[in-house]
C-alpha positions, 0 to 999 in steps of 0.5 A: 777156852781158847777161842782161837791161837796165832802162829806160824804152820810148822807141819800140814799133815793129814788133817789138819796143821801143827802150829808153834805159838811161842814155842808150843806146837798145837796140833789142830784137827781141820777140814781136809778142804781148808788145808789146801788155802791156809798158806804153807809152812812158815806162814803166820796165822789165825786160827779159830779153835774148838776145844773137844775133851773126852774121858778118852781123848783131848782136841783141838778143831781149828778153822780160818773163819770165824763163821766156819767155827760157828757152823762146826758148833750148830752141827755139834748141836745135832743128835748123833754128829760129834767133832769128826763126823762135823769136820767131815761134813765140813770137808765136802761142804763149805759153810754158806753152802751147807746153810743153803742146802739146809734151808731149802731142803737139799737132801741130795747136797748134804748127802754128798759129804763125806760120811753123811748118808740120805737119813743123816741128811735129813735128820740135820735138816730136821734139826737145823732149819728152824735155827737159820734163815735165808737172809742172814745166810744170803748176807753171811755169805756176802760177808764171807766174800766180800768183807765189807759190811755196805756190800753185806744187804742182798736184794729182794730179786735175788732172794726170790730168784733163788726161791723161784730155781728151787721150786723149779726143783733145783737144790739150794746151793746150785740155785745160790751159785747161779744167781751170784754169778749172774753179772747186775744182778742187783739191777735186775727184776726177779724176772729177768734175774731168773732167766739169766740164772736158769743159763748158769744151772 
């Protein structure tokens, strides 16, 4: 039920937009992050929705990307994280980088959330790692940016950069930004790879 809603922003609040769409106003609840790269009021958008009802209290979760949505669903999945406490994760981390920090046991990443403690951390972790792998995040991620699907293949030598900074001890998202920003990358060994990613941490 609906799977997502366009229309202009009339309104950012606090967390999150009011949307007109033929003439009924939708207050969506959004990560406090995305509020600042949604357009301003007046600007016509796409926004992908999730339905929350309680005995007490009806809402609507809304997100600019599809994937986002996805995650916001695979933490709702996790024993003892609803909506809020999703959306919240959602605000400190974005999707491609809450994917890392889960696959590569980055405690301390999750931890940085708002409301997200060291136990809570490791309890998605725990949850979530055996429903994600690597490449399927690397690619989502390409997809993310790029938005062309020729570009979505990820190189072994980065995949194995990547392994290599997190078994030096560095987090799964830090090690995934490094190797993105390494300039050819995808001419490189792993060798050289690793060395000029180790420039960028």
């Amino acid at each position: 039920m609906l799977a997502y809603i366009t229309g202009e922003i009339t309104e950012i609040t606090e967390h999150g937009i009011i949307l007109d769409n033929q003439g009924m106003g939708y207050e969506i609840a959004m990560p406090v992050s995305h509020l600042d790269r949604g357009g301003r009021p007046g600007k016509k958008v796409k926004v992908h929705t999730y339905f929350h009802v309680r005995e007490d209290a009806v809402q609507l979760y809304g997100f600019w990307q599809k994937d986002e949505l996805e995650v916001f669903k695979l933490l709702l999945g996790v024993n003892g994280i609803g909506p809020k406490a999703a959306l919240g994760i959602l605000s400190g981390l974005s999707a491609d980088e809450l994917r890392f920090a889960v696959l590569s046991d980055d405690v301390k990443t999750i931890s940085k959330a708002p409301g997200v403690g060291k136990k809570t951390a490791q309890k998605l972790i725990l949850e979530l790692k055996d429903k994600l792998n690597l490449r399927d995040a690397f690619e989502q991620k390409l997809a993310n940016e790029e938005k062309e699907p020729e570009r979505m293949q990820i190189s072994n030598a980065k995949q194995e950069a990547v392994e290599a900074l997190r078994a030096l001890g560095y987090g799964g998202a830090d090690a995934l930004r490094a190797v993105q920003k390494v300039d050819h990358a995808d001419t490189m060994d792993v060798e050289t790879l690793l060395k000029a990613a180790l420039k960028n941490m």
